[in-house]
LUMRODO-685215 format. One record per residue (C-alpha): residue number from 1; chain; residue in one letter; y, z, x. Coordinates in Angstrom, 3 decimals, padded with zeros to 6 digits. Layout:
// LUMRODO-685215
- NUM; A; A; Y; Z; X
...
This chain:
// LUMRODO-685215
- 1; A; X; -012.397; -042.390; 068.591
- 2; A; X; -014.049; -039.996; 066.818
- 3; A; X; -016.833; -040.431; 064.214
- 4; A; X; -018.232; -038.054; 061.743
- 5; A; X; -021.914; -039.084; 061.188
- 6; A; X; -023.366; -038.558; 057.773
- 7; A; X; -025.618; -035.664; 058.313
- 8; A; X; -026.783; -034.842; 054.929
- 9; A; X; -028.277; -038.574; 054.125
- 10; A; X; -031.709; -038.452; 053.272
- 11; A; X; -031.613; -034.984; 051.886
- 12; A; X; -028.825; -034.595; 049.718
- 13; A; X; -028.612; -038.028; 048.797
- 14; A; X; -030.367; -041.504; 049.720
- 15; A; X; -029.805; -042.901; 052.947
- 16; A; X; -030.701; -046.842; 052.325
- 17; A; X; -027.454; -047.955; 050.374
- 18; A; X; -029.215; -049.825; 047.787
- 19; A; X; -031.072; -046.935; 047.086
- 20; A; X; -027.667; -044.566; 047.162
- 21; A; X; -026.068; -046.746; 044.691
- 22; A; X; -029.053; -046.794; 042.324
- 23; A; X; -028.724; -042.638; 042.554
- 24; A; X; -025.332; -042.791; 042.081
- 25; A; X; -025.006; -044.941; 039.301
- 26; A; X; -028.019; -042.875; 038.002
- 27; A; X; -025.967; -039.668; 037.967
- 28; A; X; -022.995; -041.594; 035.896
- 29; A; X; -026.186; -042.630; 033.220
- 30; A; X; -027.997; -039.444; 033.487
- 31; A; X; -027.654; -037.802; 029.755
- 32; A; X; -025.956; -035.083; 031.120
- 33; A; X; -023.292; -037.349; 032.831
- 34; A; X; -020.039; -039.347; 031.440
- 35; A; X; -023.076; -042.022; 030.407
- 36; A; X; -020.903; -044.646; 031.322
- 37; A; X; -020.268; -046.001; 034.687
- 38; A; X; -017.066; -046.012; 036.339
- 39; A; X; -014.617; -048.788; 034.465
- 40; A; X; -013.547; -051.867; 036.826
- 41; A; X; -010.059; -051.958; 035.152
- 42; A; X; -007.897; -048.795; 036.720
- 43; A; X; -005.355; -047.766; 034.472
- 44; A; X; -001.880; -048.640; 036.407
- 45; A; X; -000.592; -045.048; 036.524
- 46; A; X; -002.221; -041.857; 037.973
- 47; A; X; -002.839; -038.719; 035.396
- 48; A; X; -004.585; -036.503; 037.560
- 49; A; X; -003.444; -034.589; 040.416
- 50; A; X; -007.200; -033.631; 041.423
- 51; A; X; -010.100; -032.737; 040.648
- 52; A; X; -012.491; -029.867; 041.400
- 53; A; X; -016.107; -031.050; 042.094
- 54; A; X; -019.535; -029.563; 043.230
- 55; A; X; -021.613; -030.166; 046.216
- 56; A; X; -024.870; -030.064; 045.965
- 57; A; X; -027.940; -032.607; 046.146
- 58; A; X; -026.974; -035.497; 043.461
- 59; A; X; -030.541; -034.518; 042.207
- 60; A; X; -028.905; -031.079; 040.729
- 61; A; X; -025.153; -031.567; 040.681
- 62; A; X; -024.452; -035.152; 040.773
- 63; A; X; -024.641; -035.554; 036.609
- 64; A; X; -022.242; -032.764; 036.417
- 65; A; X; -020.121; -034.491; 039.943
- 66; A; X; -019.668; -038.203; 038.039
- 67; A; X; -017.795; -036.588; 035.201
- 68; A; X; -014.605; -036.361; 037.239
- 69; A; X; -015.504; -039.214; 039.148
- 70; A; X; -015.647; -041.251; 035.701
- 71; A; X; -012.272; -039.732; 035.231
- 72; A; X; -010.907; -040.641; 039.042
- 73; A; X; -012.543; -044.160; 037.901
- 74; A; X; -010.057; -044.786; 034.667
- 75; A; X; -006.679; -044.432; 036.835
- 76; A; X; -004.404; -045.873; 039.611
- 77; A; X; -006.513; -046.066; 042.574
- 78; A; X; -005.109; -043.545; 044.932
- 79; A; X; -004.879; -044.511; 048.890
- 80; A; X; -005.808; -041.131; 049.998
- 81; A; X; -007.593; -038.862; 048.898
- 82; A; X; -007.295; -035.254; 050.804
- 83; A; X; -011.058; -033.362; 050.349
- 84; A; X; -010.804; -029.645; 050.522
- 85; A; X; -014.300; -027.711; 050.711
- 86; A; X; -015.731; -024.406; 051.968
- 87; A; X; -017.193; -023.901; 055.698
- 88; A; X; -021.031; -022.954; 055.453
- 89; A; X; -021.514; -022.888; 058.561
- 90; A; X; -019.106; -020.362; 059.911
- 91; A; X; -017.991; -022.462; 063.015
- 92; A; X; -014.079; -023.252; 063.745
- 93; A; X; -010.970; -021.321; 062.786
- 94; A; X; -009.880; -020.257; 059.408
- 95; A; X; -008.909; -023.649; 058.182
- 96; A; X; -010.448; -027.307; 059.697
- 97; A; X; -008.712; -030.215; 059.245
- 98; A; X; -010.556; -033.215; 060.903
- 99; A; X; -008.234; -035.303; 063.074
- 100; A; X; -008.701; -038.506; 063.106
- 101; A; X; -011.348; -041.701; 063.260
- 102; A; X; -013.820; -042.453; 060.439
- 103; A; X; -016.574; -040.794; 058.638
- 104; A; X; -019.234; -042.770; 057.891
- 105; A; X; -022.222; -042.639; 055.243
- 106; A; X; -024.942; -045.225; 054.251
- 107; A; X; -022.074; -046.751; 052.370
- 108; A; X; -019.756; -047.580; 055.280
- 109; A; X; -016.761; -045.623; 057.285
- 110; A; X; -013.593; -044.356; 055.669
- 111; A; X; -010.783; -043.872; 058.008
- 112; A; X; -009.313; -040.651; 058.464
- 113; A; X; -005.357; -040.296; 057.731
- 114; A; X; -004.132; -039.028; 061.207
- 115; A; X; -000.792; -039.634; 060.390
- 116; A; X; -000.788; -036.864; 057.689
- 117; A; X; -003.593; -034.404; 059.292
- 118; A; X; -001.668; -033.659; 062.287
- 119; A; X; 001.655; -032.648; 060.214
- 120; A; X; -000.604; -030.387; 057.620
- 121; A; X; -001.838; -028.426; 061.141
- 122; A; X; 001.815; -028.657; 062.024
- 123; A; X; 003.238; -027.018; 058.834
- 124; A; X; 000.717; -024.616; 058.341
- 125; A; X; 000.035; -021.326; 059.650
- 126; A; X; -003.667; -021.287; 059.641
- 127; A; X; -004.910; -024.635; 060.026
- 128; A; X; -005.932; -026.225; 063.024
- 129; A; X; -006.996; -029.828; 064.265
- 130; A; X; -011.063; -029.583; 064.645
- 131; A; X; -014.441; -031.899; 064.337
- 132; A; X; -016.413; -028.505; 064.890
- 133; A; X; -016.330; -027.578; 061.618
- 134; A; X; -016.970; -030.102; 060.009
- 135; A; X; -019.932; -031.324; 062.131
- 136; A; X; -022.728; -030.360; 059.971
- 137; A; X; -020.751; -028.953; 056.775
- 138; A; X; -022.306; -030.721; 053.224
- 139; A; X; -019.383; -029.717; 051.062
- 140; A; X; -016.902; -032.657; 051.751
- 141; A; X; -019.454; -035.155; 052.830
- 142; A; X; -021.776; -035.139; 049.909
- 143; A; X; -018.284; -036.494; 047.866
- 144; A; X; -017.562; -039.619; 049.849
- 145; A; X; -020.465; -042.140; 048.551
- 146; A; X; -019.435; -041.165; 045.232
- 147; A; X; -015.456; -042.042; 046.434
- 148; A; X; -016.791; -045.367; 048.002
- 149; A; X; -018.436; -046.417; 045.068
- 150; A; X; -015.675; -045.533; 042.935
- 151; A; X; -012.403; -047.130; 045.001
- 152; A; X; -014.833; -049.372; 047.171
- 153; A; X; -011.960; -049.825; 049.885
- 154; A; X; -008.050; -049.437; 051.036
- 155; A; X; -008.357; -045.825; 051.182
- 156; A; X; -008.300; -042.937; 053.470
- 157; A; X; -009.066; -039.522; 053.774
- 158; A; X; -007.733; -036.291; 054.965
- 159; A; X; -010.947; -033.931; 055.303
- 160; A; X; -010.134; -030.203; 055.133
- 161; A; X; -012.904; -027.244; 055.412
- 162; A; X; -011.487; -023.424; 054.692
- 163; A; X; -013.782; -020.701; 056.203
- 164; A; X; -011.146; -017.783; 055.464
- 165; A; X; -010.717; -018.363; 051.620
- 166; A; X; -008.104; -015.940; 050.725
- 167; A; X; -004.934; -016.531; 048.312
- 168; A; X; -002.709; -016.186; 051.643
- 169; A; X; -004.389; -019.068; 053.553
- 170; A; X; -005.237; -021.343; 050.270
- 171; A; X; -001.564; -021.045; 049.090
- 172; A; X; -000.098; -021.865; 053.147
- 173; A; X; -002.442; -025.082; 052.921
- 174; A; X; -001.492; -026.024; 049.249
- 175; A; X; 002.079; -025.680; 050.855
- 176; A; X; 001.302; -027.554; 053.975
- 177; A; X; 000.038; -030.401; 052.605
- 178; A; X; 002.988; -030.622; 049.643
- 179; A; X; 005.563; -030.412; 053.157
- 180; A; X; 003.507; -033.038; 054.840
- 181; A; X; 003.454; -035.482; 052.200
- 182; A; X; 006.941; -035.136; 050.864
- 183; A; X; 007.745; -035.197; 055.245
- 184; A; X; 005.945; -038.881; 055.134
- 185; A; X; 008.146; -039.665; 052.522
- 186; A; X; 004.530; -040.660; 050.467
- 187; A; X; 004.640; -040.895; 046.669
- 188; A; X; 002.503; -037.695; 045.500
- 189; A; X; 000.987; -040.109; 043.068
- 190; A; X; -000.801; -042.229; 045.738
- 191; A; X; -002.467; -038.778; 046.743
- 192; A; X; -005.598; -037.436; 044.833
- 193; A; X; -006.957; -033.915; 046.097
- 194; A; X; -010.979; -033.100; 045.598
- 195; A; X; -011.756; -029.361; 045.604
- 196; A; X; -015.805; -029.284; 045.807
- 197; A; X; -017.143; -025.747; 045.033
- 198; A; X; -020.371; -025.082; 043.517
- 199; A; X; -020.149; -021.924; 041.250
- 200; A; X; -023.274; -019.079; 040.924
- 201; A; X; -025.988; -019.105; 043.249
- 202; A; X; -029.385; -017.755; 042.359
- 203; A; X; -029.059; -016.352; 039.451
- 204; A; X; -030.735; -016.611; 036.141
- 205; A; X; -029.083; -019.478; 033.347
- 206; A; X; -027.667; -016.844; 030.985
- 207; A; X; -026.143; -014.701; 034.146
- 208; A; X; -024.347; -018.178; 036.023
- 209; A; X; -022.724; -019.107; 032.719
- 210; A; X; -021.733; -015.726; 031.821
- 211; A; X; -020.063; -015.286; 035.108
- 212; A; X; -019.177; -018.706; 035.651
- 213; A; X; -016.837; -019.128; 032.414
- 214; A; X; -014.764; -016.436; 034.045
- 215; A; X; -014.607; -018.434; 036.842
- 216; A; X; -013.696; -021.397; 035.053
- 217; A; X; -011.218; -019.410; 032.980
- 218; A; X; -009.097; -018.730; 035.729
- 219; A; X; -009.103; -022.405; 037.148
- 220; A; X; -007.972; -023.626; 033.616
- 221; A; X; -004.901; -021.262; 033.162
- 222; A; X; -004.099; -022.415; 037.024
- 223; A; X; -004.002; -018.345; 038.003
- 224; A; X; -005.389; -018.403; 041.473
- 225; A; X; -005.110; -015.087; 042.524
- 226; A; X; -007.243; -014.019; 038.957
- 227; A; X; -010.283; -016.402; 040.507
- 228; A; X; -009.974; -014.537; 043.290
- 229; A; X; -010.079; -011.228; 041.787
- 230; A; X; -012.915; -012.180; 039.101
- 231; A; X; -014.780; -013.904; 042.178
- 232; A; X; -014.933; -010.404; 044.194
- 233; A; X; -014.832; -007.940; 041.487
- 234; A; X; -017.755; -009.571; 039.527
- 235; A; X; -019.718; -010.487; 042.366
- 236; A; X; -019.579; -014.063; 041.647
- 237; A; X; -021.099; -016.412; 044.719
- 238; A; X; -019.226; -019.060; 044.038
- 239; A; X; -018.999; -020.790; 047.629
- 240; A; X; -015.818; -022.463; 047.386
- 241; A; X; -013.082; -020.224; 046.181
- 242; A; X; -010.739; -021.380; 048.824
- 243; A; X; -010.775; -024.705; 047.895
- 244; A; X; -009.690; -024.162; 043.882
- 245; A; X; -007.014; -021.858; 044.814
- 246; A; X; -005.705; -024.482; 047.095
- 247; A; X; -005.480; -027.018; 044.336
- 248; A; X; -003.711; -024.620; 042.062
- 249; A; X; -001.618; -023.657; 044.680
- 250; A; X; -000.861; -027.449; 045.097
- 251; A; X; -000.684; -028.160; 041.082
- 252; A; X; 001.336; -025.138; 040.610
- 253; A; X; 003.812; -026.125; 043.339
- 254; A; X; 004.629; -029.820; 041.578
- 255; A; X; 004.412; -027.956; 037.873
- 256; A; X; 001.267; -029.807; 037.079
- 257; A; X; 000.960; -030.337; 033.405
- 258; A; X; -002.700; -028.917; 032.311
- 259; A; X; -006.403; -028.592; 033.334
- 260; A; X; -009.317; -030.093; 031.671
- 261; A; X; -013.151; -028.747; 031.832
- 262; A; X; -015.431; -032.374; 032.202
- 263; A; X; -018.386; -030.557; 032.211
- 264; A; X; -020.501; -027.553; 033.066
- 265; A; X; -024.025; -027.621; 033.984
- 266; A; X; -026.457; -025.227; 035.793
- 267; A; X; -029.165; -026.816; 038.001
- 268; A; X; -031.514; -025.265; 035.221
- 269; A; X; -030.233; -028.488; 032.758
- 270; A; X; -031.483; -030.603; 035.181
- 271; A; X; -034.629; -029.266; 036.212
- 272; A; X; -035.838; -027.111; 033.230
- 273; A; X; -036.500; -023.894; 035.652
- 274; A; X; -033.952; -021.424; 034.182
- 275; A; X; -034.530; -018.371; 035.943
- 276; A; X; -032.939; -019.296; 039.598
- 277; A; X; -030.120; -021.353; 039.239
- 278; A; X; -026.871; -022.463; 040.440
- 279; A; X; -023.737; -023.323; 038.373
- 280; A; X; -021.961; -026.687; 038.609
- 281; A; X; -018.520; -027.720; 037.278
- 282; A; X; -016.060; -030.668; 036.963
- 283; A; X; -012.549; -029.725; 036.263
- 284; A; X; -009.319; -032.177; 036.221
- 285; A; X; -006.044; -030.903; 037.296
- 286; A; X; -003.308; -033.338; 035.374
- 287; A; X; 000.074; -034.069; 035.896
């Protein structure tokens, strides 16, 4: 049985679990957060398709991060919940999907939806079954304390990595993972999709949120081939192009009603050092 360690504890986030949930409840309190914590009374349907979230340490990103998972807090609790991040670390094929077992942070293990990650690899043409990947890669592990503290249990997760992020392979997973649910005969509404991309990197506060509205521009009128186009042809590090494109693929594919912008930050709101920062958003993708 495979199980995917948390390797980020300690560094981007606390390792003892009282001390995690004190951050993370922090983050929801913080004055740049929703200010609220998440609601104990889910709403009995499901607005959002998904969600796309940063990475980073909660110290910089996780005020911006608990915006959408205040939102993910006021619905239907979903029973899986497919994460779809960018490969840092330049190890496996063009797109990882993990296989099966648990993942497991200070928090507890989440199981991993086998069932459904083996027919996404089967219906697409770049994915592939792979722990490699995802070994020491931040990006989707950094999102499942804030998940366990917001459904607590009776969910699962389908944890995807993209190292070629291109329109051609984001669009063949969007469409691999539409075939493979509607295949399993699941309700789409019991499925919630977190892209995690953090936006600008290193670059002064004026220069992130001049480049990063483009950015965000393009995720709100769901035109994933103009994020990739503003992403190259402005220069614009944003680390996790792949993944947004994927959910607009995704929301495009099920005529998703509109987008919402939670919140944008820079890490320069949070620390007060403006001149080297890195641009954080939370955007919701509705029905």
């Amino acid at each position: 049985m495979n199980v995917r360690r948390a390797v980020v504890a300690g560094q981007f986030y606390e390792n003892n679990p009282r001390d995690l949930v004190e951050q993370i409840e922090s983050c929801f309190l913080h004055e740049l957060g929703p200010r609220e914590l998440p609601k104990a009374e889910a709403s009995p349907k499901r607005v959002s398709l998904g969600f796309v979230v940063p990475h980073a340490g909660y110290m910089y990103s996780g005020p911006a991060a608990a915006h959408a998972y205040y939102a993910f807090s006021l619905e239907k609790k979903p029973t899986t919940v497919v994460l779809i991040g960018p490969n840092h670390t330049g190890v496996g094929p063009s797109v990882s999907v993990y296989p099966d077992g648990y993942w497991e942070t200070p928090l507890g293990r989440v199981p991993v939806d086998s069932e459904l990650t083996k027919l996404i690899v089967e219906k697409s043409k770049f994915a592939r079954l792979d722990t490699a990947a995802h070994e020491y890669e931040h990006s989707l592990e950094v999102q499942l304390p804030f998940i366990q503290y917001t459904l607590k249990t009776n969910f699962n997760i389908v944890p995807i990595t993209i190292l070629n992020q291109t329109p051609r392979v984001a669009e063949d997973l969007a469409k691999a993972v539409l075939s493979a649910i509607q295949t399993l005969r699941r309700d789409l509404f019991d499925v919630v999709v977190i892209a995690t991309s953090d936006l600008t990197h290193y670059e002064p506060h004026e220069v992130a949120y001049r480049k990063d509205r483009l950015v965000i521009e393009k995720i709100t009128s769901l035109d994933p081939e103009g994020l990739f186009r503003v992403v190259v042809d402005k220069g614009i590090s944003m680390c996790g192009p792949g993944s947004a494109m994927a959910l607009i693929y995704l929301a495009k594919a099920v005529n998703a009603g509109g987008v919402r912008l939670l919140k944008y930050i820079t890490s320069g709101d949070v620390t007060g050092e403006k001149s080297w920062v890195v641009g954080y958003a939370s955007i919701q993708i509705l029905w």
